[in-house]
C-alpha positions as CSV (number, residue, x, y, z in Angstrom):
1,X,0.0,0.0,0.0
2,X,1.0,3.7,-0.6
3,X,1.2,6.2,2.8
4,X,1.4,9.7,2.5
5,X,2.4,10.5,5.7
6,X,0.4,13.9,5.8
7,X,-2.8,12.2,5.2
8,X,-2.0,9.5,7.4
9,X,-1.4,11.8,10.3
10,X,-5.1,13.4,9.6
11,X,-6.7,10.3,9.6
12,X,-5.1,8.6,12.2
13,X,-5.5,11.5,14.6
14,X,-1.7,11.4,15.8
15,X,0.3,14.6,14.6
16,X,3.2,16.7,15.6
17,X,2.3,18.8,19.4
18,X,4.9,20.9,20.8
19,X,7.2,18.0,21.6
20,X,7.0,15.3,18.6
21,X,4.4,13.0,17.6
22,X,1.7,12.6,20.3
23,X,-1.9,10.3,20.5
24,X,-4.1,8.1,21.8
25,X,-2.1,4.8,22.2
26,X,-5.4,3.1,20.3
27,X,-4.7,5.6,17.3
28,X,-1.1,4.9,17.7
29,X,-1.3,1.7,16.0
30,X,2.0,-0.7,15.0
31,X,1.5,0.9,11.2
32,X,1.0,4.9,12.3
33,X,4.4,4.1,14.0
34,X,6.0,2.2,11.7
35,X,5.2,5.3,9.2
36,X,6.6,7.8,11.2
37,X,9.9,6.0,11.6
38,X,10.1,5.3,7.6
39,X,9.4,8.6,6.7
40,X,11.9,10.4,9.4
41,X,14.3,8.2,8.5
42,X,13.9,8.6,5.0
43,X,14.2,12.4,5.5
44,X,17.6,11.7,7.6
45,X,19.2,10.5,4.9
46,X,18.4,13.2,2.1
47,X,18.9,15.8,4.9
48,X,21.7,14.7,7.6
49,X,23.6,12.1,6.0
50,X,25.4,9.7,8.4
51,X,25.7,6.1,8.4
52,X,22.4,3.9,8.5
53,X,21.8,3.3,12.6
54,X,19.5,4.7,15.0
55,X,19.4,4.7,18.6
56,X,15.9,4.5,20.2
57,X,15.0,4.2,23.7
58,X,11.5,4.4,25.5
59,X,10.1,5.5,28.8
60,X,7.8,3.0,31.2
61,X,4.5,3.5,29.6
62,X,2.7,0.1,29.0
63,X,2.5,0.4,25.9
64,X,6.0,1.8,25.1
65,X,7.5,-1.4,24.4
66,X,5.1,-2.2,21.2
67,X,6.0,1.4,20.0
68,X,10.2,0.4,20.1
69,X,9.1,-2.8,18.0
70,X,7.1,-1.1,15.2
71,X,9.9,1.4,15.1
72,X,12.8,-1.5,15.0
73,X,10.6,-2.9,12.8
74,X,10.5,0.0,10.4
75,X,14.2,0.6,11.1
76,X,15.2,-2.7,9.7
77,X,13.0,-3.3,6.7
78,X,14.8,0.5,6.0
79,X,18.3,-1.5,6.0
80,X,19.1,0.4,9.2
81,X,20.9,-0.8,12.2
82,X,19.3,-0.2,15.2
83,X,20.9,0.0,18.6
84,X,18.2,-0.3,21.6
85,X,19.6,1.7,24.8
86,X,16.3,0.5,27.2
87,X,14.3,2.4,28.9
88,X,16.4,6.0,29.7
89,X,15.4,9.7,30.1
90,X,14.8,11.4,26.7
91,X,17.9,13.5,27.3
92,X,20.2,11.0,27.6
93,X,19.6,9.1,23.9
94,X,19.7,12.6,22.4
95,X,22.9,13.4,23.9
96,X,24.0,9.9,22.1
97,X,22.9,10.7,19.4
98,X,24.6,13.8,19.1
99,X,27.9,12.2,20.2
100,X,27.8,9.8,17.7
101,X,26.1,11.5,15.1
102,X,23.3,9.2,14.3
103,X,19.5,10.0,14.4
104,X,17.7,9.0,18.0
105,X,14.2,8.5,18.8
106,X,12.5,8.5,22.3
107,X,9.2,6.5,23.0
108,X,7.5,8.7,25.5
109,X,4.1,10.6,26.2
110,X,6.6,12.9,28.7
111,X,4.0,13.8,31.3
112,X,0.0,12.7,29.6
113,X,-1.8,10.5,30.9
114,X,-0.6,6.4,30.3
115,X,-3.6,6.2,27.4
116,X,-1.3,8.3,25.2
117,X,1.9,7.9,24.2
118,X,4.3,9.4,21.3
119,X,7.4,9.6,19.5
120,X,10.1,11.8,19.8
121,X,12.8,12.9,16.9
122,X,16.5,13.7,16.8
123,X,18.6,14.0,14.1
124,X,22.4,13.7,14.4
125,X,22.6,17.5,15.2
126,X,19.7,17.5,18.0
127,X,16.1,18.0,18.0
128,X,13.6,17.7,14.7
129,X,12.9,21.8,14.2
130,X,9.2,22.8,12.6
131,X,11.2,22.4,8.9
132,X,11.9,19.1,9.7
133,X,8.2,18.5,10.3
134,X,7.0,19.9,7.5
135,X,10.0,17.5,5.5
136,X,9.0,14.5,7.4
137,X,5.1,15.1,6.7
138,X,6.1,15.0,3.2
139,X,7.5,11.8,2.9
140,X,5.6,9.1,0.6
141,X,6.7,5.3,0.2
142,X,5.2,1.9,-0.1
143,X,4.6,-0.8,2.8
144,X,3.9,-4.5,2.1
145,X,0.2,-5.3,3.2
146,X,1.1,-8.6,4.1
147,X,2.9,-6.8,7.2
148,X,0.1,-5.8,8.9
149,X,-3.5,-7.4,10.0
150,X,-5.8,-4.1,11.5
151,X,-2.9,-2.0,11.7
152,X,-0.6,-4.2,13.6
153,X,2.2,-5.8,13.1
154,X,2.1,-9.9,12.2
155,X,5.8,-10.3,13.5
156,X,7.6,-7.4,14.8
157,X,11.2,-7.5,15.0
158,X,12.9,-8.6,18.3
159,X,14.9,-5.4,20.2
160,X,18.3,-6.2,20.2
161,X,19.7,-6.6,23.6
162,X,20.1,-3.3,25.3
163,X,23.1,-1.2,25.0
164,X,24.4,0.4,28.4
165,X,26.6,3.4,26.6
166,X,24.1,5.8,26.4
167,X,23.1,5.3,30.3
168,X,26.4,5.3,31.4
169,X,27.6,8.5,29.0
170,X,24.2,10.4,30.8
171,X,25.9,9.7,33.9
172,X,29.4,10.1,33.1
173,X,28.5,14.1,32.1
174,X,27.5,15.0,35.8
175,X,30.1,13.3,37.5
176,X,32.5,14.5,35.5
177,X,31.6,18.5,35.2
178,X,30.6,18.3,38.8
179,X,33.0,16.4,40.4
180,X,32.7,13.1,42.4
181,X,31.9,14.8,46.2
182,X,30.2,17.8,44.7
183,X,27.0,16.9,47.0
184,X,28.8,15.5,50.1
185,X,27.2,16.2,53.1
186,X,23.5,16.7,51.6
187,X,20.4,14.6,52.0
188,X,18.0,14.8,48.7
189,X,14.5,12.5,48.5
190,X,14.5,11.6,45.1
191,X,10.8,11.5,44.1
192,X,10.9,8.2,41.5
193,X,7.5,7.7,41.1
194,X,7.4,5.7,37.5
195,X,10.0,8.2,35.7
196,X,12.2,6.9,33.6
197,X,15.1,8.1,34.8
198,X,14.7,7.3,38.6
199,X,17.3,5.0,39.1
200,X,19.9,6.5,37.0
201,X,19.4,9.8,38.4
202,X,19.5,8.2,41.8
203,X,22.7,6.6,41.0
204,X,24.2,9.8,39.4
205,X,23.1,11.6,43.4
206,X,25.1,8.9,44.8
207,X,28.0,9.3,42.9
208,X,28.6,13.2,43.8
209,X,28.5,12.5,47.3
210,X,24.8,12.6,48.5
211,X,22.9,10.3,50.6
212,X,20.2,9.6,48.8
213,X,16.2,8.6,50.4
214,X,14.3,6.7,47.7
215,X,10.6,8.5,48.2
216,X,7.3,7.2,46.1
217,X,8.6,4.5,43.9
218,X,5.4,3.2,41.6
219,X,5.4,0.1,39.2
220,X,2.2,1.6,37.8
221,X,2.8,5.0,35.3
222,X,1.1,8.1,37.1
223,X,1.2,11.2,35.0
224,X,3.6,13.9,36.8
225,X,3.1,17.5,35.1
226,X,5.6,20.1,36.9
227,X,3.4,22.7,35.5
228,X,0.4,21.5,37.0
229,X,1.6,19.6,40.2
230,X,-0.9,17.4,41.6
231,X,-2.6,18.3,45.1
232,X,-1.4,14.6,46.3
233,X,2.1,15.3,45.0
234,X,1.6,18.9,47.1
235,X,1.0,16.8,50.3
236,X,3.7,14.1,49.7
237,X,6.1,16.8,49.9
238,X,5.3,18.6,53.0
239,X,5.4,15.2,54.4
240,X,8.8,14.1,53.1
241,X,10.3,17.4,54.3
242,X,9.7,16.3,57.6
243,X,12.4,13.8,57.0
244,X,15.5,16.1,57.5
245,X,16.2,16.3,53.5
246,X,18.0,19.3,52.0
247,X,15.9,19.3,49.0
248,X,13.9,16.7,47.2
249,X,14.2,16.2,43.4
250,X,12.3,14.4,40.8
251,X,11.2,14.3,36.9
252,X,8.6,13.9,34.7
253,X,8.1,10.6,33.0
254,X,10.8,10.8,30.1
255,X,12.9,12.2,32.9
256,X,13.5,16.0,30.9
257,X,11.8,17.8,32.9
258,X,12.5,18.5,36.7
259,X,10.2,18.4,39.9
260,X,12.6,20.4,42.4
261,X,11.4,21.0,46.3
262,X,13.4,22.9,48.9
263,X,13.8,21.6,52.5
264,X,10.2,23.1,53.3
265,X,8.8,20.7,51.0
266,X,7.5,23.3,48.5
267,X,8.0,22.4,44.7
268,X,9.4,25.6,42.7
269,X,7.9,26.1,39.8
270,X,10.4,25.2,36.7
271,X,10.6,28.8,35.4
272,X,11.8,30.1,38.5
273,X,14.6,26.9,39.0
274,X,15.7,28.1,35.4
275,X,16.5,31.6,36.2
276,X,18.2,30.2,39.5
277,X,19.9,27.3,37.3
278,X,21.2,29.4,34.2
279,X,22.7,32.2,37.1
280,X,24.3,29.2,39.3
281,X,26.0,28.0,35.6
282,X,27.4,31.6,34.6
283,X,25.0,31.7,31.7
284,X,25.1,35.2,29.9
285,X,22.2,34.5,27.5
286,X,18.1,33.2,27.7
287,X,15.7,32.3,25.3
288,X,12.4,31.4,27.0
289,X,9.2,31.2,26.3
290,X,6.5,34.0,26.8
291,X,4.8,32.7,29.3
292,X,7.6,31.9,32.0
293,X,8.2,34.3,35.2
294,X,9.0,37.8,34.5
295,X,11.2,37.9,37.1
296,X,14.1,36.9,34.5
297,X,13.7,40.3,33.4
298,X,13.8,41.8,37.1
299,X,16.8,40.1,38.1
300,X,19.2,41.8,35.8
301,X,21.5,38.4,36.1
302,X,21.9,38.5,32.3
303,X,23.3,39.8,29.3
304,X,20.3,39.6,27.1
305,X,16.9,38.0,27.2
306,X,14.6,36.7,24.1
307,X,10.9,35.2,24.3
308,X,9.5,32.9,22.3
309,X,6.3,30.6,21.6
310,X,5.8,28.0,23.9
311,X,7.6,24.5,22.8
312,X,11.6,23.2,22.5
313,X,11.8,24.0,18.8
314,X,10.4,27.3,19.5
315,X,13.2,28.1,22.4
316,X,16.1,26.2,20.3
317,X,15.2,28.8,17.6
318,X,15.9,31.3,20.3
319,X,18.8,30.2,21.2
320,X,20.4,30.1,18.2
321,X,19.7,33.7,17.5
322,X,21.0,34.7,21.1
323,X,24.5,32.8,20.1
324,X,27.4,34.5,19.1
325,X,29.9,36.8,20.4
326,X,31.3,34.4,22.6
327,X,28.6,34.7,25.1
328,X,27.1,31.3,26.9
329,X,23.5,31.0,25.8
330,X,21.1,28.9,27.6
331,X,17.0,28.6,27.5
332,X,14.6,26.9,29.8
333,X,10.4,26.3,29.6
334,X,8.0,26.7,32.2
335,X,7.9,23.1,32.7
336,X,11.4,23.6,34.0
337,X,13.2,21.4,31.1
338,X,16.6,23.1,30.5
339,X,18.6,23.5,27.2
340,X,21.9,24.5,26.8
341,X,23.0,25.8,23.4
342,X,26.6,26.6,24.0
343,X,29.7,25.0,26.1
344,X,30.0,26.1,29.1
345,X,33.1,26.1,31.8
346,X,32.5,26.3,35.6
347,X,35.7,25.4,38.1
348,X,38.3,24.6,34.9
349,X,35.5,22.1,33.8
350,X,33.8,22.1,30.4
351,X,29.8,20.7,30.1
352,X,29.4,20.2,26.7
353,X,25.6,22.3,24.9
354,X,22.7,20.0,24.9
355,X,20.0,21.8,22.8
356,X,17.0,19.4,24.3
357,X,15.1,19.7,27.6
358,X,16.9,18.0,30.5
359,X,15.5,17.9,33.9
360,X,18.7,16.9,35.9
361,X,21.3,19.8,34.9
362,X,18.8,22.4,36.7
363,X,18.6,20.7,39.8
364,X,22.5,19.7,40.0
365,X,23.4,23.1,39.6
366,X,21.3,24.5,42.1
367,X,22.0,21.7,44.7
368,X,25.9,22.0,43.7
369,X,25.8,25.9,44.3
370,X,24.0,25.8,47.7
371,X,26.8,23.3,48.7
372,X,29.7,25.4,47.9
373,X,28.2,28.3,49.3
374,X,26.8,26.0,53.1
375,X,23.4,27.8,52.8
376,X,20.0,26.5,52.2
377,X,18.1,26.2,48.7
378,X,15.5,28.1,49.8
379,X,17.9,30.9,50.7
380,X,19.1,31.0,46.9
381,X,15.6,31.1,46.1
382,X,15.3,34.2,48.1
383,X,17.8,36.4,46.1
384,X,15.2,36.7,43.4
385,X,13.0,39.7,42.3
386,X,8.8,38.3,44.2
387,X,7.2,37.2,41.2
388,X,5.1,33.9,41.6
389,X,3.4,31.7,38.9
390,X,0.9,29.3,39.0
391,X,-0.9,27.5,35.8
392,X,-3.3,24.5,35.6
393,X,-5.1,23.0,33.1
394,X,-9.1,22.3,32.4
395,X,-9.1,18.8,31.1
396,X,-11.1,17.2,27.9
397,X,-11.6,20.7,26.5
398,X,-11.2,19.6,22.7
399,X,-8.6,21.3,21.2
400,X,-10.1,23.3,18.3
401,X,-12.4,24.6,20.5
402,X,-9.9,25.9,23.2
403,X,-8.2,27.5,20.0
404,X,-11.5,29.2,18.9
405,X,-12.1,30.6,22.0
406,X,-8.7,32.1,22.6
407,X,-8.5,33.7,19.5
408,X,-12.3,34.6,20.7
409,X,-10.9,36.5,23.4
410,X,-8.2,38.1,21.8
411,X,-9.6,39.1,18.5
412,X,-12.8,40.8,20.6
413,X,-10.8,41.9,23.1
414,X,-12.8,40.3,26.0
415,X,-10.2,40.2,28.3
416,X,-11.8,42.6,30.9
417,X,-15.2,41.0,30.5
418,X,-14.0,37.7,32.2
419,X,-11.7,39.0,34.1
420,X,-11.9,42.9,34.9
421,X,-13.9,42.4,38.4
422,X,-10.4,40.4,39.2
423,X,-7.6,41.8,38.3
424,X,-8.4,45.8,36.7
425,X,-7.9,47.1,33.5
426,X,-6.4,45.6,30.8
427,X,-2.7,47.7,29.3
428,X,-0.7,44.9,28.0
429,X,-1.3,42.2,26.0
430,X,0.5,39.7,24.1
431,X,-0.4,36.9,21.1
432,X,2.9,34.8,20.7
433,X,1.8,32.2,22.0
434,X,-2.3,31.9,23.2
435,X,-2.9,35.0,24.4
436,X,-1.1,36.7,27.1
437,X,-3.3,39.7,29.0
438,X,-1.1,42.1,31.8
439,X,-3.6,44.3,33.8
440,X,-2.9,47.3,35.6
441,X,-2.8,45.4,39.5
442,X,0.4,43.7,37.8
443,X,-1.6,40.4,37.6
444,X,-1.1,38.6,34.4
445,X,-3.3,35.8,32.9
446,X,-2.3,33.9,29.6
447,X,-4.7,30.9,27.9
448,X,-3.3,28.6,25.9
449,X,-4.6,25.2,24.2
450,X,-2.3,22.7,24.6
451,X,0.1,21.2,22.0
452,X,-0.2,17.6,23.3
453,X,-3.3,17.2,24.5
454,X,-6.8,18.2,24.9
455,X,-6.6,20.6,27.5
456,X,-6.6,23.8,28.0
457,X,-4.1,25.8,30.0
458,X,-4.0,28.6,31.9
459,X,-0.7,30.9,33.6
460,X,-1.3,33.1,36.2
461,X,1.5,36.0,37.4
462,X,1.5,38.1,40.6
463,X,3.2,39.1,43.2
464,X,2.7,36.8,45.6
465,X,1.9,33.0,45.9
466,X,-1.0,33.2,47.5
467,X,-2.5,35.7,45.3
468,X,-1.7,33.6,41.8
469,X,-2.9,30.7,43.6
470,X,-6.0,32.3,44.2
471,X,-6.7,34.0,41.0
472,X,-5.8,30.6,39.1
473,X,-8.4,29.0,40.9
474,X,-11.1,31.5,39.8
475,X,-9.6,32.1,36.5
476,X,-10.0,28.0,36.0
477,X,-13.8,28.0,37.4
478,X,-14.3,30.7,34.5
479,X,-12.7,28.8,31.8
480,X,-14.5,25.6,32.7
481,X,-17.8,27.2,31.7
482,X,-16.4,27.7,28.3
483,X,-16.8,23.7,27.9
484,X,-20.6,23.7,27.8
């Protein structure tokens, strides 16, 4: 049969989000899969030449493991070699990839819930870009019938047995930038829950020094979202704080974006860890996205600042305008996942750039600085300008009606109307991404739909943490009533 890729990815409902290809694991069927990998493959080798093996690795979804077989499948009908590195954070077969220049690809659904999954793209050089996309989407090519009953695979091909570089390389870049007692002395909870990169991050703890307490360790996949941290997760870490821990640190389910919590227990939100991160690493340059803390601004810690639209393609763009004149350029997302476009050099040691979200650099550097400077995380914390975010989501809100009703808002204007009784008069506003609305009490509300799912989210920006949390709560009762 012929597949077009573009119209496959309309009918089959599973399309490029924000972070690669994302859907229902019932629309992600053995073929859908198998035609992704054909055509990025294909566009590898008229694009980014190198020789004919990919990496692939997966996260713990249940239905992760199918996915790696329909793309080994589709790997080595291709000619390809394929080299399985297991089940690793989404970080860590990137930065393979790019050592070895060879196209990657990550099985994961990051943070959704365990009824989605999706693929994730790297080419020798780093992340797929929009272009890529739009390349990949293009692709056309001819699979045997015979391969398939209902979409799924008669015989998938077998993963090779895994290969342990990329795991150990991961680990090998912290101990060696940071140094092998770098966290001596310091007690972290590491938060596993069913991330993907629980026990290599654990081991990686161990290995600079710290004592490290196991916390929350499930064999069953529960959606962690730093941006929208669930009320459970909220309690779990009062609690462990209770425990004498210096900080408590965890991930998302690929493992590239961080969950960070000071002694107290409190999770900081990921835009506010990147400011703290990119200052602790001597970074001169940021590309973030629009809707992170302003406080980046306030702080006057760096040379120059860009924003972008929300999404790692969006921010790599950034960065790669921010880089020149010999200046370090880094970007992070509100989610907290931290990219690092250029080399940097901290204590006669040189961390190599790694343009993709990674959840662990953030909270090393942070945890490294507050134990070379015998103070409290929290107190770093401190040093920066009181701007507080909170964001949620309203769930099953189908996506092209989110989008309607944002542009709604923004085209008409209505800002005011939903909001004016909370937060005054409308003087700012702001359409790179959703639609961003400052009013004149310094509160700031963005909407958004989501890229990945069908949801959608809300920011919220004030001055103080109780007041965001309060306005996001009635900013999210008024968004629900959009649904109806």
């Amino acid at each position: 049969m012929k597949i077009s890729v573009n119209d496959m990815m309309n009918s089959s409902g599973v399309g490029f989000g924000t972070s690669g290809a994302r859907g229902l694991v019932s629309k992600m069927t053995d073929l859908v899969c198998y035609s992704y990998t054909h055509a990025f493959l294909a566009y590898c080798e008229k694009n980014y030449p190198s020789e004919k093996t990919v990496a692939i690795a997966g996260d713990l979804r249940p239905s992760t493991g199918r996915i790696l077989q329909a793309l080994a499948t589709a790997a080595i009908d291709m000619d390809w070699k394929v080299i399985y590195s297991g089940r690793i954070p989404s970080p860590a077969i990137a930065l393979y990839g790019i050592e070895k220049a060879l196209p990657s690809i990550m099985v994961t659904g990051s943070h959704i819930p365990a009824d989605r999954n999706g693929i994730k793209f790297n080419h020798p050089k780093g992340e797929i870009s929009k272009k890529d996309e739009t390349g990949i989407r293009a692709e056309s090519f001819e699979v045997e019938d015979s391969k398939f009953d209902k979409g799924m695979l008669k015989s998938p091909a077998t993963l090779p047995a895994e290969d342990p570089t990329a795991r150990e390389d991961y680990t090998n870049r912290y101990i060696a930038f940071f140094g092998e007692k770098a966290l001596s002395g310091f007690t972290i909870g590491m938060y596993q829950h069913s991330a993907v990169g629980r026990d290599i991050i654990t081991d990686i703890l161990t290995k600079l020094g710290a004592y490290v307490k196991p916390l929350g360790r499930s064999e069953t996949f529960i959606p962690v979202d730093t941006e929208a941290v669930r009320p459970e997760d909220i309690e779990l870490g009062i609690q462990w704080a209770k425990e004498g821990l210096d900080a408590i640190i965890s991930t998302d389910g690929d493992s590239d974006r961080p969950l960070f919590a000071d002694a107290t227990g409190k999770w900081v939100r990921g835009d506010v860890l990147g400011i703290l991160a990119a200052a602790s690493l001597g970074i001169e340059r940021i590309a973030t996205p629009v809707s992170c803390n302003t406080a980046l601004e306030k702080c006057g810690l760096f040379d120059k600042t860009l924003r972008t639209r929300i999404g790692s393609p969006y921010v790599i763009a950034g960065m790669q305008e921010l880089d020149g004149e010999g200046k370090t350029v880094a970007g992070y997302e509100a989610n907290g996942g931290f990219l690092l476009e250029t080399d940097i050099t901290l204590d006669g040691k040189t961390l190599k750039a790694l343009a993709t979200r990674d959840a662990l650099l953030p909270q090393l550097a942070i945890l490294v600085r507050a134990r070379k400077e015998l103070t409290g995380v929290e107190d770093l914390f401190k040093s920066l300008p009181k701007r507080f975010t909170a964001s949620d989501r309203v769930k099953e809100f189908p996506t092209e009606k989110s989008k309607a009703k944002v542009a709604e808002i923004a085209e008409k204007k209505l800002g005011e109307k939903y909001f004016g009784k909370l937060v005054g008069k409308l003087v700012a506003e702001d359409s790179t991404d959703g639609y961003r609305m400052t009013f004149d009490q310094g509160d700031i509300i963005h909407l958004r739909p989501s890229g990945n799912a069908p949801e959608l989210r809300c920011y919220i920006e004030s001055d103080t943490a109780a007041r965001a949390e309060e306005l996001k709560g009635k900013v999210l009762a008024i968004m629900q009533g959009w649904k109806a």
